[in-house]
N, C-alpha and C positions, 0 to 999 in steps of 0.2 A: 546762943540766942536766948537772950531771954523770957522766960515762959509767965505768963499770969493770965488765965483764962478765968472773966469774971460774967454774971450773967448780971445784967442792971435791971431797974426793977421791973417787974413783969416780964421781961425780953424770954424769949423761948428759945430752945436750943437750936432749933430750925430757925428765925429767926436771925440770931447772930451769926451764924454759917452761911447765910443768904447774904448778909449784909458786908462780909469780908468779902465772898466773893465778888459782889457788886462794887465793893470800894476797890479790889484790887483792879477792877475791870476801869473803872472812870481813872484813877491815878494813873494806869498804864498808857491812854490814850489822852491823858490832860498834862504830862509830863511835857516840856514846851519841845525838848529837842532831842529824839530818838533817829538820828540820819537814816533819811528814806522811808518814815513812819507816818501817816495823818496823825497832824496835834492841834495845838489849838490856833498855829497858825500858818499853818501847811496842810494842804489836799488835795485831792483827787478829781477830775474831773466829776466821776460819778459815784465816790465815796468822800462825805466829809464828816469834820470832828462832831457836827453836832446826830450822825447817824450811830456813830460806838454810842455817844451818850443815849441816845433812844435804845439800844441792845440793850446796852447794860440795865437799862430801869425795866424793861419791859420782860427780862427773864426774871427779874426775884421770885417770881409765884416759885416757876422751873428747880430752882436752886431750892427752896424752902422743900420741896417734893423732893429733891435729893437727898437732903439731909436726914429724912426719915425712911428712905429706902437703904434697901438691903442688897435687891434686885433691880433688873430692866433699865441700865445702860444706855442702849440702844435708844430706848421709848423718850428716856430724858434728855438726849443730845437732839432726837426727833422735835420736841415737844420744844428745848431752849433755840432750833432754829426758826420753826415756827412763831414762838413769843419774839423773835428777835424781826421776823421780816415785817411783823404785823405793826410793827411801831416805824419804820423809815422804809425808803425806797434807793437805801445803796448797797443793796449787794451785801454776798458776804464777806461781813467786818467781823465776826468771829466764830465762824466753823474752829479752826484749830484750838481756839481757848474754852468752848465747851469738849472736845475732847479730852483738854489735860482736868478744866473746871469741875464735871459731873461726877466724875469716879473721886476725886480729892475733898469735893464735898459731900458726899455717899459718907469717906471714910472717913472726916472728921465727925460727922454729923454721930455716926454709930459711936468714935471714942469720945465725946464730950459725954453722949448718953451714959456709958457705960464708966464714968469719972477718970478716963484712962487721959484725956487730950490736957495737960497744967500739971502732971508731974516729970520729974526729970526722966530724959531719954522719950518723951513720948512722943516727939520729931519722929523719930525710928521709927516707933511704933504706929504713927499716920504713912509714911512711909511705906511699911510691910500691907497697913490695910486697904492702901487704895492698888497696891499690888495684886492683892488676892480677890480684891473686888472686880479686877480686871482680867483677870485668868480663871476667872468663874462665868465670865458671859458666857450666853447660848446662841445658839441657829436665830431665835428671835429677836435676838439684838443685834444680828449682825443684818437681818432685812429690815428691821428699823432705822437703821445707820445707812443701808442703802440708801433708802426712801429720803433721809434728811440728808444725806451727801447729793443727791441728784433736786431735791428744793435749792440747795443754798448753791448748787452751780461752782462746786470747788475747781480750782487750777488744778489737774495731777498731772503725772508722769504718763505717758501713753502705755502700756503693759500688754503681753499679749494675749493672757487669760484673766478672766475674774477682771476686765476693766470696769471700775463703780459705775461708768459711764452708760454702761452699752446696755440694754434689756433683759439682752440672756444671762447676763447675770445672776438676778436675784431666782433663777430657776437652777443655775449654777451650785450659787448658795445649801439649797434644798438638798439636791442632786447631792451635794458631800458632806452635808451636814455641817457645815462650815461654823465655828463660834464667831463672835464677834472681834476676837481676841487673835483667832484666826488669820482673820483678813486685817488688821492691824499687823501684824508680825510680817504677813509680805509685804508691806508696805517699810515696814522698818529699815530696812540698808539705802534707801534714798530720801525718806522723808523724818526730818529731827523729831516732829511732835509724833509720829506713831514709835519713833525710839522710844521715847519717855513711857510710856505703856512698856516694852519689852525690859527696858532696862529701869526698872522699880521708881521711874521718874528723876534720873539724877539729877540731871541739868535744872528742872526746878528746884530742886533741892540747894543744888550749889551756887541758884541765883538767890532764892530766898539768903541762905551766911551771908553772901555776898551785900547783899542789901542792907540786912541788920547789921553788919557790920558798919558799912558806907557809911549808914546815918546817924553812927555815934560823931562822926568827925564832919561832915558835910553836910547839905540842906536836904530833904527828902528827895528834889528835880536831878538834884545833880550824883544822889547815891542811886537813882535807878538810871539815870544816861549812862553813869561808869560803869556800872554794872550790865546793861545792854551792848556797850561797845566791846567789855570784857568776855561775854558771851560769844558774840560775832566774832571780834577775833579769834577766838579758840578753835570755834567751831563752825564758822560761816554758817549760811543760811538757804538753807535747801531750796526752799519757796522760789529764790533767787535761780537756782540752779536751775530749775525746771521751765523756770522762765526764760532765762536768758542764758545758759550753760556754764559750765566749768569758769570759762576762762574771767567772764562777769563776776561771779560767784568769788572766784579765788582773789580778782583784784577786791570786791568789797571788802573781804576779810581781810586783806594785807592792809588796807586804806585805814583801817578800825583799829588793825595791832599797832600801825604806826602813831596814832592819836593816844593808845593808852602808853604805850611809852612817852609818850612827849605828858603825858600826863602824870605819869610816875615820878617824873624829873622836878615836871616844874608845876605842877598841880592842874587842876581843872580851870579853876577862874583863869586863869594865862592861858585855855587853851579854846574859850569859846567861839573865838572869828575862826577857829578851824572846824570844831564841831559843825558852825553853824554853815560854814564853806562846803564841808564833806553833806552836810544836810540838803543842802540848795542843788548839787552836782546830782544826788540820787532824786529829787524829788522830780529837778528836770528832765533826767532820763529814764525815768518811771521803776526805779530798782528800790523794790521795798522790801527790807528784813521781815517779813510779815512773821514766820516762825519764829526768828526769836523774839519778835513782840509777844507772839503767844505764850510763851517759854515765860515770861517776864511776868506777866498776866499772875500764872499761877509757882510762879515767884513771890511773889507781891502777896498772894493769898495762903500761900505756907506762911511767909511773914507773918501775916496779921494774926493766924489760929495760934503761931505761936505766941504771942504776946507784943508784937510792935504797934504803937502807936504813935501818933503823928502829935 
């Protein structure tokens, strides 16, 4: 990927770190056809396109306040679902993408500072620091994270201990000194986006290549659709799971791998009355990739710090 991290004039380093985030967050959900995603011409009874767009504007303060921390995780995923409810009335539209968002913009924010993010390998090196930024949280990030997972009303998995949901929890918390990092990591074996925290963020990672790649040959819509279907196939989409089970889940992903083969073949323009078919089938039956949207999100936003523009 190619790298060229420039500040324009006046722009501050918090600043441009907010403004990726923000761009990746509008691109993600203005992309026309993501199957089973709100865009700009498909939605939800009580989520639509113009509510991501209110999130997205309404955390840049959140993100700007990221990029100059070090610490308090927890406070800034608290703080970006609050900045996100106070501007629309649908629910949450992006819990999962401030948890990959907050720690990726922490750790760009600290290597632009420090002139590490525009030379080569510093991918890796954003990489390793939103890593350590995440296996450094405390007990107080992780009841911060309570408090904004119980605001924003997330879908989980039913668990028999430490459920986000339940009260006793966050006394739970206390009781074992639990980090935030912690309670991310049980969540890891059934849900994709607290994987990306345990395993150093791959899948963002490997949707960002995937992206800058796309878009050397194809238009921006159609390198982040290939790139989302490519995703799903691999690795289907948990959010699905939890919602609807295994068998829901495994038919999305087989539906996805069979679209990027036929796409591999015969390219993407030859394949969008299928896209747009496989879109219409999930949106009617209420089956939304919501994780790998998030996935995509801060995809999209490795892209930009590395150097792609539109």
């Amino acid at each position: 990927m190619a790298v060229k991290i420039c500040l324009l004039g006046g722009e501050t380093i918090s600043e441009m770190v907010a403004q990726c985030a923000q761009l990746a967050m509008i691109l993600e959900v203005s992309t026309p056809t993501k199957p089973g995603n709100v865009d700009r011409f498909h939605e939800y009874a009580d989520t639509k396109f113009e509510h991501f767009l209110a999130s997205a504007v309404g955390v840049y303060p959140v993100f700007r306040r990221a990029s100059q921390s070090r610490r308090g995780v927890g406070t800034l995923i608290k703080d970006a679902v609050l900045q996100s409810m106070k501007w629309h009335s649908g629910g949450n539209t992006h819990f999962g993408t401030f948890l990959l968002l907050i720690p990726l913009s922490m750790a760009a924010g600290e290597l632009v500072e420090n002139g590490n993010l525009g030379s080569k390998g510093s991918l890796l090196v954003l990489r390793d620091t939103a890593q350590r930024i995440v296996r450094s949280t405390d007990m107080l990030d992780a009841l911060e994270f309570y408090e904004a997972f119980r605001l924003a009303r997330v879908k989980v998995k039913s668990v028999p201990s430490l459920d986000l949901r339940d009260d006793e929890t966050a006394e739970e918390i206390v009781k074992r000194e639990l980090t935030l990092y912690d309670l991310i990591e049980m969540s890891a074996h059934y849900d994709m986006v607290a994987r990306e925290w345990v395993n150093g963020f791959s899948v963002s990672f490997e949707s960002a290549k995937l992206i800058a790649e796309e878009i050397n040959q194809k238009s921006l819509w159609d390198a982040i659709t290939i790139t989302f279907l490519r995703i799903l196939a691999k690795y289907g989409d948990t959010f699905i799971t939890i919602k609807f089970g295994n068998e829901v889940a495994e038919w999305t992903k087989k539906r996805a791998g069979n679209l990027v083969e036929f796409i591999e073949k015969a390219d993407i323009k030859n394949a969008r009355n299928l896209i747009q078919s496989f879109d219409e089938e999930l949106i009617s039956r209420k089956i939304n990739p919501g994780s790998v949207a998030d996935i995509i999100c801060s995809g999209l936003f490795i892209a930009l710090m590395g150097g792609m523009r539109l």
